[in-house]
C-alpha distance (Angstrom), angle and dihedral (degrees) to the residues before:
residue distance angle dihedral
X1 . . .
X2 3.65 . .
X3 3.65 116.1 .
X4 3.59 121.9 -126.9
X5 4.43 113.0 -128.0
X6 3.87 112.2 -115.8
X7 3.58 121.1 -142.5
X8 4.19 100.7 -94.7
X9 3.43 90.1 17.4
X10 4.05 123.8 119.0
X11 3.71 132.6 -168.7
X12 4.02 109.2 -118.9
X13 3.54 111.7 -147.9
X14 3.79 127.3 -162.1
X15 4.05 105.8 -112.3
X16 3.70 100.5 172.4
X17 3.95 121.1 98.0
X18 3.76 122.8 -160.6
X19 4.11 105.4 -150.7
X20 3.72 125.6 174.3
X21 3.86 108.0 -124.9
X22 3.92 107.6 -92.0
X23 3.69 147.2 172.5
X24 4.24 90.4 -77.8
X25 3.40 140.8 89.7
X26 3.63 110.1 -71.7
X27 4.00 116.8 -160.0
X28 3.64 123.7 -176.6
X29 3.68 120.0 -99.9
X30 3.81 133.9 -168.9
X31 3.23 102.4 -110.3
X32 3.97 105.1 91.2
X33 3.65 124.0 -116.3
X34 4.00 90.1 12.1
X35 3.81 128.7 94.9
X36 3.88 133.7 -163.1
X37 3.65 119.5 -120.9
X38 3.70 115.6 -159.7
X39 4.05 123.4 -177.6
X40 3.71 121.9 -131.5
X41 3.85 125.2 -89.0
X42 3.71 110.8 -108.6
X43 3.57 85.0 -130.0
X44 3.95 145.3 19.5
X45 3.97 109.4 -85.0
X46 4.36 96.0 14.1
X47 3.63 109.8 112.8
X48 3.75 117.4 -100.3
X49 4.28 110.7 -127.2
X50 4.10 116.0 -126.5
X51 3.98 107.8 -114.1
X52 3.18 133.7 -88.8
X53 3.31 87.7 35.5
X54 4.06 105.6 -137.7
X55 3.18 111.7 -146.1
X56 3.92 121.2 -134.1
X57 3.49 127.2 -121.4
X58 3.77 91.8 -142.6
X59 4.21 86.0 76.7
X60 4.12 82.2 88.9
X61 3.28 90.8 48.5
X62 3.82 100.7 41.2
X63 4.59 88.8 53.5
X64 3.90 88.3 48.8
X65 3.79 90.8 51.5
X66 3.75 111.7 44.5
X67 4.02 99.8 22.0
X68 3.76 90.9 -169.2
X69 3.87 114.5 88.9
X70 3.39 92.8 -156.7
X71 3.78 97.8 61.7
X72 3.64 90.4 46.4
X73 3.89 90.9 57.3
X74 3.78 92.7 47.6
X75 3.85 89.1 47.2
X76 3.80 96.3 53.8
X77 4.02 100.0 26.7
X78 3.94 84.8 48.8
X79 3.45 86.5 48.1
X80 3.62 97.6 64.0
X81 3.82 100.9 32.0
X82 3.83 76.1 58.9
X83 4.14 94.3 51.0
X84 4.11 85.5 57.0
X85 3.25 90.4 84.3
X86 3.61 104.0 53.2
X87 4.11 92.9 21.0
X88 3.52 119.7 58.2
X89 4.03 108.6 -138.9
X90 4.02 81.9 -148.2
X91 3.82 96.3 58.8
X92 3.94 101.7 40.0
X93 3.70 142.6 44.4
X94 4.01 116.9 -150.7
X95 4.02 134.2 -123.6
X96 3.60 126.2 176.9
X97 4.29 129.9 -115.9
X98 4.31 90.2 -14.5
X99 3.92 74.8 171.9
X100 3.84 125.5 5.1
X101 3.88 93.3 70.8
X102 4.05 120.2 168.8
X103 3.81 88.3 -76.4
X104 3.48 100.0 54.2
X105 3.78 86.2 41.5
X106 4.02 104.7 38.5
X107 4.24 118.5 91.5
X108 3.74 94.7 175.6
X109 3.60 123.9 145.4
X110 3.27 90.0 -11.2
X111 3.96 106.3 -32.2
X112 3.42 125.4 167.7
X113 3.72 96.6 -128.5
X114 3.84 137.0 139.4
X115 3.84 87.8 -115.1
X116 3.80 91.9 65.5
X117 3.66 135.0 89.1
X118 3.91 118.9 -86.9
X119 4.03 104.5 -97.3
X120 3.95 134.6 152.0
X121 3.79 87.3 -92.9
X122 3.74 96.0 45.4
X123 3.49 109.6 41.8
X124 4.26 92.5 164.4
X125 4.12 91.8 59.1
X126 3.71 113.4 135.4
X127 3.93 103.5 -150.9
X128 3.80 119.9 71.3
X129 4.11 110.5 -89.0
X130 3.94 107.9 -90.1
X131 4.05 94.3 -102.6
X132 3.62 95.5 41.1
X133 4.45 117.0 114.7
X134 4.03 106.5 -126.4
X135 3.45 126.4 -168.0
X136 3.73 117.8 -125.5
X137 4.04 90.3 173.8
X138 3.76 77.9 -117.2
X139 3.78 101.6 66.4
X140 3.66 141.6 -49.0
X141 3.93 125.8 -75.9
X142 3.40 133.7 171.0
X143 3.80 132.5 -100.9
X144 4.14 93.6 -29.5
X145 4.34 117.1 -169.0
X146 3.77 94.1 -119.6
X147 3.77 102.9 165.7
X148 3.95 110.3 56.9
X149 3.43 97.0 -176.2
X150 3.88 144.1 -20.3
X151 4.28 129.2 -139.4
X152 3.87 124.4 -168.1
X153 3.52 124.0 -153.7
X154 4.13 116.5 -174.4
X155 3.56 122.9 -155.5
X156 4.20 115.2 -150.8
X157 3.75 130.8 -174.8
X158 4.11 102.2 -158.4
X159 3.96 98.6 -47.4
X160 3.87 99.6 -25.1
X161 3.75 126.2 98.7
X162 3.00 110.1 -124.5
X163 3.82 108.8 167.6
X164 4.00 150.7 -0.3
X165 3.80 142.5 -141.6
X166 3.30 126.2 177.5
X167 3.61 123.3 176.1
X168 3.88 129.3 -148.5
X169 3.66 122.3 -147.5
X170 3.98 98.8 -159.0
X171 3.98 124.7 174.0
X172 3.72 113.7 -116.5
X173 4.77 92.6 -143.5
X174 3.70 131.2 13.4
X175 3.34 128.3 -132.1
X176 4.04 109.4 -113.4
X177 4.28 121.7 173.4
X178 4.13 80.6 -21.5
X179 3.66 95.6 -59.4
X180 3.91 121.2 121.5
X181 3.93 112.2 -126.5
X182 3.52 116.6 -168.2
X183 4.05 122.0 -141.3
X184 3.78 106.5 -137.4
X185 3.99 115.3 -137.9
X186 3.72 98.0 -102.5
X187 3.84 95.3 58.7
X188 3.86 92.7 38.6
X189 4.11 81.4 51.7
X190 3.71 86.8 57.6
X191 3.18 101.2 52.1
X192 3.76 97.3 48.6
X193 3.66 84.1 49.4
X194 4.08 89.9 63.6
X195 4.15 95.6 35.9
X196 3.53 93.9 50.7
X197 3.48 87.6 55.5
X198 3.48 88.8 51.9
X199 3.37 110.4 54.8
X200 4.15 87.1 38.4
X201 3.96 86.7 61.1
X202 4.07 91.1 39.4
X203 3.66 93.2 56.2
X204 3.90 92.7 39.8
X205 3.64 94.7 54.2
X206 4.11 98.4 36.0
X207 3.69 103.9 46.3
X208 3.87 131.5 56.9
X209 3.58 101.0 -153.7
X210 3.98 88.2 52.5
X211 3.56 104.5 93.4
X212 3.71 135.0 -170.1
X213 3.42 78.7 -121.3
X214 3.84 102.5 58.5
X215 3.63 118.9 91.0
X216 3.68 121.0 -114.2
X217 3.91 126.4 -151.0
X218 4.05 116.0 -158.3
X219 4.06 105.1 -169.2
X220 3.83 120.4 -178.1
X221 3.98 117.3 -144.4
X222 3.95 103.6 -165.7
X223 3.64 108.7 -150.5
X224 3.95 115.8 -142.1
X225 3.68 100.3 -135.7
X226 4.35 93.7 168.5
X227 4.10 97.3 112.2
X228 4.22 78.1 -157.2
X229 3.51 90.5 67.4
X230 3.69 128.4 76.0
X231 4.00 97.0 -157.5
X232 3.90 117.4 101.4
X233 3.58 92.6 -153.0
X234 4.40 136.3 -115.4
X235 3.19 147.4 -145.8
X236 4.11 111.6 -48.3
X237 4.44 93.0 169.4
X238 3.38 151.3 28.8
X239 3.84 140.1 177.8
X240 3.60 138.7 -176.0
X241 4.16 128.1 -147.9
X242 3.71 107.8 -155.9
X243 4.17 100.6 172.4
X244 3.64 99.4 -72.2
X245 3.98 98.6 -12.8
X246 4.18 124.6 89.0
X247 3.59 127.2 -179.1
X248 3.78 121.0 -177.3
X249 3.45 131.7 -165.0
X250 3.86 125.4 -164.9
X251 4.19 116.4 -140.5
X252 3.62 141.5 -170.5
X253 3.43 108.4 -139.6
X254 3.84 131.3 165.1
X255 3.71 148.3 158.2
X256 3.93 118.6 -152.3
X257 3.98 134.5 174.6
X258 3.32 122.8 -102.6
X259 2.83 126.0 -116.6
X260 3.64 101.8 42.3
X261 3.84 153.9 120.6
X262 4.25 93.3 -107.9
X263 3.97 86.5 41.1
X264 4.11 94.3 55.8
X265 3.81 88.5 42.0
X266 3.84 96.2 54.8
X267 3.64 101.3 30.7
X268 4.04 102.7 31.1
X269 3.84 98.5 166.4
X270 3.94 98.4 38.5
X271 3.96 87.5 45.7
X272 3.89 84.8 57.7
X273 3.89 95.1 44.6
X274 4.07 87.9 44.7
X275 3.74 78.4 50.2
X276 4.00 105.1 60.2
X277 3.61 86.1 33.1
X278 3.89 98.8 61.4
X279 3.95 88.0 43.1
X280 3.65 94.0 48.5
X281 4.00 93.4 51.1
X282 4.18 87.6 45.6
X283 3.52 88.3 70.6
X284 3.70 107.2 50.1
X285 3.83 98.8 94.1
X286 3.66 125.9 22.7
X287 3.80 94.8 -106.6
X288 4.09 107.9 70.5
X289 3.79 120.2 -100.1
X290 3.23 111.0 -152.2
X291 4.07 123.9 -158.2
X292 3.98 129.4 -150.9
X293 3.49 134.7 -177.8
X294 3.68 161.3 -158.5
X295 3.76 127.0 -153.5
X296 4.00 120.3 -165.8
X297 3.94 106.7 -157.8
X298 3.73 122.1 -179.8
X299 3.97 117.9 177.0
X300 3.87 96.6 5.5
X301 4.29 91.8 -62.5
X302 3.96 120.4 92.5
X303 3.47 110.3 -113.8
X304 4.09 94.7 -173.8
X305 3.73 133.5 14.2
X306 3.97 110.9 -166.4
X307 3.83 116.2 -168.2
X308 3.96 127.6 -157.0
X309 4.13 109.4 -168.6
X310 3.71 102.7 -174.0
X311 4.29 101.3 -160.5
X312 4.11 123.3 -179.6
X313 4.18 96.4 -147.9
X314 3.63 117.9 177.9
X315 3.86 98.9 -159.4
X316 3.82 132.1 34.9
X317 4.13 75.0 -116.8
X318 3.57 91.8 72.8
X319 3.63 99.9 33.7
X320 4.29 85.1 59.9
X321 3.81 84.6 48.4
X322 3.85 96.8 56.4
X323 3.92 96.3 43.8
X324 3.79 90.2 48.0
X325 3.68 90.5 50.9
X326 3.84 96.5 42.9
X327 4.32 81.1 52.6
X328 3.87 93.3 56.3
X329 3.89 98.4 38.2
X330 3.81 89.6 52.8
X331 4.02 80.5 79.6
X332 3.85 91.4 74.3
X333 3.94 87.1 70.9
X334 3.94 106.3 92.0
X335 3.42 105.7 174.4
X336 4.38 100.4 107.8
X337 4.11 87.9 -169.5
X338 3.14 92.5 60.1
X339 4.20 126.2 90.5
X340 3.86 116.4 -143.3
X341 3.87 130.9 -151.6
X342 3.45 125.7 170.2
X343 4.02 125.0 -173.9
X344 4.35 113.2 -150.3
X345 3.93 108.1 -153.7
X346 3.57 119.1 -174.3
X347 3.79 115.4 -164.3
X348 3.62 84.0 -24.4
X349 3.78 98.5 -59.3
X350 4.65 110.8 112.4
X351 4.29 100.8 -111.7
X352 4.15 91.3 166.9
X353 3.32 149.8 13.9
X354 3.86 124.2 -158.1
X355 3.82 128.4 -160.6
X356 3.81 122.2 -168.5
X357 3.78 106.5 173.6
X358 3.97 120.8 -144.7
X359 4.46 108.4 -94.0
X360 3.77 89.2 27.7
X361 3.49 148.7 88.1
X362 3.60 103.6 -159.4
X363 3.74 120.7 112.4
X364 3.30 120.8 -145.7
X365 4.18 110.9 -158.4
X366 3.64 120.7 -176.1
X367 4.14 111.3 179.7
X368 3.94 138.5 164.1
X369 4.11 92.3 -115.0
């Protein structure tokens, strides 16, 4: 049964992980006689995770809340491409919800959770309380489910804490007598402002190891809710608890199919080059490949193009043929701040995986012949 937080009263949680010594990085930790293994980043600047990985029991929660995979990996992979800034990959290792686990989350029949709505017997609830006016800067509604859904990365050096992100997947309308009411950015600023705030003081107050001390990233995940539009949505705000001190920064993040009309009005000359590139690779065997896409933009310039070319070879002759051709016709992509990844399917089954980093050239192929 869930227990209800007394006024004084924190939640203690256990810190300390017992590892057997392996083949990783081992850093010292506080805890005496105990050591913290980390693996190693699968490339220079990712974050590397803290081993053995334990695995949250917010993943249940997370696949019944945002259905669409996709959304889920642009929540948490935005998440920490966002944490960069503030985190250094070279100074911390990563775990997942040390604190916000489905408990503190869930507001389910009833549940006390942060998820909830803000009610005498949930005073921590996210989303206005169900008779309360909100502003949408387009009219008032009542009581509207703002935040969807909420992920928690923490950041350790050894045993010490020495960071948090939490990212907030938040509806961009409501729903109100079946008509679709948009919040404009200035209200939905507003009320980041005040949850932020929230969920800093929350953690502050509930959790030991959560220091005044301990830095505290708020990230914003706009969900695209407009069924007439193809885009799932980004990151549109971020702000940053340091004791006493915030700073905020506003961002224009999306992620949009290519191909497609919104893609070759935003990104004219990449649209072209995706263009020539997908009609090049279609005519490599005599049965079409056909090439998709999805382009991560943030501020108006792509910051990652990734590329699935879906081929029906016959022979392992053929199959060699299209991933040597997809390798040489990744050169009509220009664009040197951008990152590339493409995906090969064969008949449906993965046979390579390419890897063009952003400021290079090189292209880095990794397949099963």
């Amino acid at each position: 049964m869930r227990q209800t937080l007394k006024p004084g009263r924190k939640k203690i949680s256990r810190r300390c992980l017992l590892t057997p010594l392996l083949s990783a990085s081992l850093l010292l930790a506080g805890c005496q006689d105990q050591t913290i293994q980390t693996a190693q980043p699968l490339r220079p600047g990712d974050y590397a995770a803290i081993l053995p990985y334990e695995t949250s029991d917010t993943r249940a929660k997370h696949i019944g809340l945002l259905t669409d995979v996709d959304i889920r990996t642009q929540l948490e992979q935005g998440l920490m491409d966002l944490s960069k800034e503030y985190f250094s990959p070279d100074e911390v290792a990563f775990k997942n919800h040390a604190f916000l686990d489905y408990d503190e989350l869930d507001a389910s029949d009833g549940s006390r959770g942060l998820l909830g709505t803000l009610r005498d017997n949930n005073p921590n609830g996210l989303n206005p309380s169900a008779d309360e006016d909100f502003d949408t800067g387009n009219g008032i509604v009542k009581g509207p489910i703002l935040v969807a859904d909420l992920y928690e990365v923490d950041f350790y050096t050894g045993n010490e804490l020495k960071g948090i992100s939490i990212g907030l997947a938040v509806n961009d309308a409501v729903e109100q007598e079946g008509k679709r009411i948009e919040i404009t950015p200035e209200k939905m600023q507003e009320y980041l402002r005040a949850t932020g705030t929230k969920i800093v003081t929350y953690m502050r107050e509930r959790f030991n190891e959560v220091g005044y001390d301990v830095p505290i990233l708020i990230a914003a995940y706009e969900l695209n809710t407009d069924e007439n539009d193809n885009s799932k949505g980004g990151y549109v705000f971020t702000d940053l608890f340091e004791g006493s001190k915030t700073s905020e920064q506003v961002i224009s993040e999306d992620y949009m199919l290519v191909p497609s009309t919104a893609f070759s009005q935003a990104q004219p000359e990449m649209a072209e080059q995706f263009e020539t590139f997908r009609q090049d690779v279609a005519q490599i065997l005599s049965d079409s490949t056909y090439t998709t896409g999805q382009a991560k933009i943030e501020n108006g310039s792509v910051q990652r193009l990734t590329l699935t070319v879906t081929a029906h070879g016959k022979t392992v002759g053929e199959i060699l043929a299209v991933i040597q051709s997809v390798r040489e016709h990744l050169s009509l992509f220009t664009s040197q701040n951008c990152a590339y990844k493409v995906i090969i399917k064969n008949n449906g089954d993965i046979c390579a995986l390419m890897d063009r980093e952003a400021k290079t050239d090189k292209v880095e192929v990794l397949t099963v012949y």
